[in-house]
N, C-alpha and C positions, 0 to 999 in steps of 0.2 A: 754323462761324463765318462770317455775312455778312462782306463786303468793308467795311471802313470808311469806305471813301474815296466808294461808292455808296449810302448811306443817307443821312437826314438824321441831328440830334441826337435820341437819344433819353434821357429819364427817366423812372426809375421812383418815383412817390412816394408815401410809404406813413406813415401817422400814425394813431396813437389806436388803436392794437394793446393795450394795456393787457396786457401779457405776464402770468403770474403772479401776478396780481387779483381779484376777485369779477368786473370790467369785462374779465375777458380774453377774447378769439376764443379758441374748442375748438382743442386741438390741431391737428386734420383744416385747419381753415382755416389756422392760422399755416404749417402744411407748404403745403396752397394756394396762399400767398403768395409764398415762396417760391421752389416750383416756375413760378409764373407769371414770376416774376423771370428764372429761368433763360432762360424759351423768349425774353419780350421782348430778353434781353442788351442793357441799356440797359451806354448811357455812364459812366453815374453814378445812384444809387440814394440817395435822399433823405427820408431816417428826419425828419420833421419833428414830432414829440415826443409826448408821450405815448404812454412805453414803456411805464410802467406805471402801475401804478393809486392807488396812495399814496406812493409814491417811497420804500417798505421798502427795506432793504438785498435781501433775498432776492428779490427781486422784480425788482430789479435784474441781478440775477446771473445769474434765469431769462433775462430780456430779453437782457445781453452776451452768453449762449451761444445766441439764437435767432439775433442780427445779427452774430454771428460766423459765422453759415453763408451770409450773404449774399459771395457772393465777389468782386462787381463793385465797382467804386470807390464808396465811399459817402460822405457826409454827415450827422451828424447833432446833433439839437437837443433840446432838452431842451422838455415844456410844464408846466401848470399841475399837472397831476397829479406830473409825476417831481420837482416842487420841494419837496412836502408832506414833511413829518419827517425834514428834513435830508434831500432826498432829492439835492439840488442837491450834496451834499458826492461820496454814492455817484457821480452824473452826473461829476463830476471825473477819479474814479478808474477809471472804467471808460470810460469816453467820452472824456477829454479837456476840451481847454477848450472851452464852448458857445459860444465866436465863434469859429467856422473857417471857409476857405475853399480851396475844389478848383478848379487852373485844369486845363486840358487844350489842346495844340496840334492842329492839324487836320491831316495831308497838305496839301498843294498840289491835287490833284483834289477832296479834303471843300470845302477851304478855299475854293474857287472857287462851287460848287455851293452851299454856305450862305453866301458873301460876307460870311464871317468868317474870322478866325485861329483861332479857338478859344473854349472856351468858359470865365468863372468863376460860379461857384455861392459863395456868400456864404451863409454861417449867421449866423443871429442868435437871442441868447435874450432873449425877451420873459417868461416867467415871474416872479413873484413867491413867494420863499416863502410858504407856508401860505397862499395868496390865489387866486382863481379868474381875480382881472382881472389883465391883463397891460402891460407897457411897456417899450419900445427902451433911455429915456433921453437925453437933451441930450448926455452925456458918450460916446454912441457911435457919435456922428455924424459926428462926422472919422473915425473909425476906419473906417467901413464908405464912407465916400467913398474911402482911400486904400488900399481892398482891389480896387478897379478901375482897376487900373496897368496892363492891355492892351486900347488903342483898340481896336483892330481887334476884341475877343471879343464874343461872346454874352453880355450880364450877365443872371445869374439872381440873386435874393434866397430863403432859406427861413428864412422866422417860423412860429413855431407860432401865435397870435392872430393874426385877419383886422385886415388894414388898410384895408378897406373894407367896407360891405353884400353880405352873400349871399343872392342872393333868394332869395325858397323856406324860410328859416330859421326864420321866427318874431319874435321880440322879440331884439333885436339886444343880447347881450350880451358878445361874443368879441371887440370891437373892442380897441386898445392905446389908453390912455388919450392918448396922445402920437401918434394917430396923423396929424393933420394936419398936425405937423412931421414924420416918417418920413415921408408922401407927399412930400413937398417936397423932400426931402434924393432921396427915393430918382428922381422928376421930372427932379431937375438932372442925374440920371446919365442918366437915358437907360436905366433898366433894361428890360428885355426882359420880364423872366418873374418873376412873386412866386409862391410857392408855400408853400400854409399850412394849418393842422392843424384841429385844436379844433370844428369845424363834421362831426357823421358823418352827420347828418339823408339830403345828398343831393350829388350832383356838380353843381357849378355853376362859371360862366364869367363875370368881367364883366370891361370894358376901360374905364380912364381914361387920357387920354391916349395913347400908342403903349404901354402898359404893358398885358400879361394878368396878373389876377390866377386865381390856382385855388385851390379848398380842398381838403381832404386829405381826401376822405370814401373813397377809393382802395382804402380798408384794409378795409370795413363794409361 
């Protein structure tokens, strides 16, 4: 086990696994996955959605016994796919609620070193059931301002639909319907880091204002 106090932050983020699906990675890859988890031993591990493929109960169950083997502190969110045929109900009961959030404090040597306290990671569910396009909502906007209660941290967000262009993509169709207000809200905070699913084409990078945003193509 690296020192903690001598690394930077690390995450690992991993989305559109479609567990137990026609859409799923071969076993061999999901162990893969995984095992790569292990070696990186991130901070915190960021299931950003699309567990499975129709949001079946079964499918489901595949999926909580794969991210039950994940042993590092996780997060996760639910996407467009795990919302299909009540799938949003099953995401309840095996997941939890799909607004959550992970803080972590640093040592005093990390904390200096990354000129932060600590980090939080903020989930948010944009899904719609039985719908492919996705949305935040007006109504969880205050909520997700007052999930960043320590100045001092790292603020990271994880949506499963992109809140901005991924080049490289195609015909941009992954966007939150609301996203111009989620930039804005998320702008005032001062977030650090968006990280989001829905996009497996290709890994891509863009930056608005002090904000990176990433897509989740991690998993593919």
């Amino acid at each position: 086990m690296r020192p903690i106090s001598r690394i930077p932050l690390r995450i690992a983020q991993i989305s559109d696994v479609h567990v137990g699906g026609s859409l799923s990675l071969p076993p061999e890859a999901l162990d893969g996955i995984l095992d790569r988890v292990r070696v990186i031993d991130p901070d915190i591990v960021v299931l950003a959605g699309d567990l499975t493929t129709d949001g079946y109960e079964w499918e489901y169950e595949q999926a909580a016994e794969w991210v039950g083997r994940i042993e590092h502190p996780k997060i996760v969110i639910p996407g467009n796919h795990d919302s299909r045929n009540v799938g949003y109900m099953h995401f309840r009961r095996l997941f939890g609620d799909p607004y959550s959030r992970y803080q972590a404090t640093f040592d005093p040597e990390r904390a200096e070193r990354l000129q932060a306290t600590g980090f939080t990671v903020v989930g948010i569910d944009s899904s719609e059931p039985d719908v492919n396009e996705g949305r935040v909502g007006r109504d969880r906007y205050g909520w997700i301002r007052d999930q960043f209660d320590e100045p001092g941290h790292i603020r990271i967000v994880t949506v499963h639909h992109h809140l901005v262009g991924i080049p490289g993509t195609g015909r941009e169709r992954n966007i939150v319907l609301d996203a111009a207000d989620v930039l804005l809200t998320l702008t005032d905070l001062d977030i650090d880091l968006v990280l989001s699913g829905r996009s497996i084409s290709t890994r891509r990078r863009s930056r608005c204002s002090r904000t990176t945003w990433t897509d989740g193509a991690s998993s593919r």
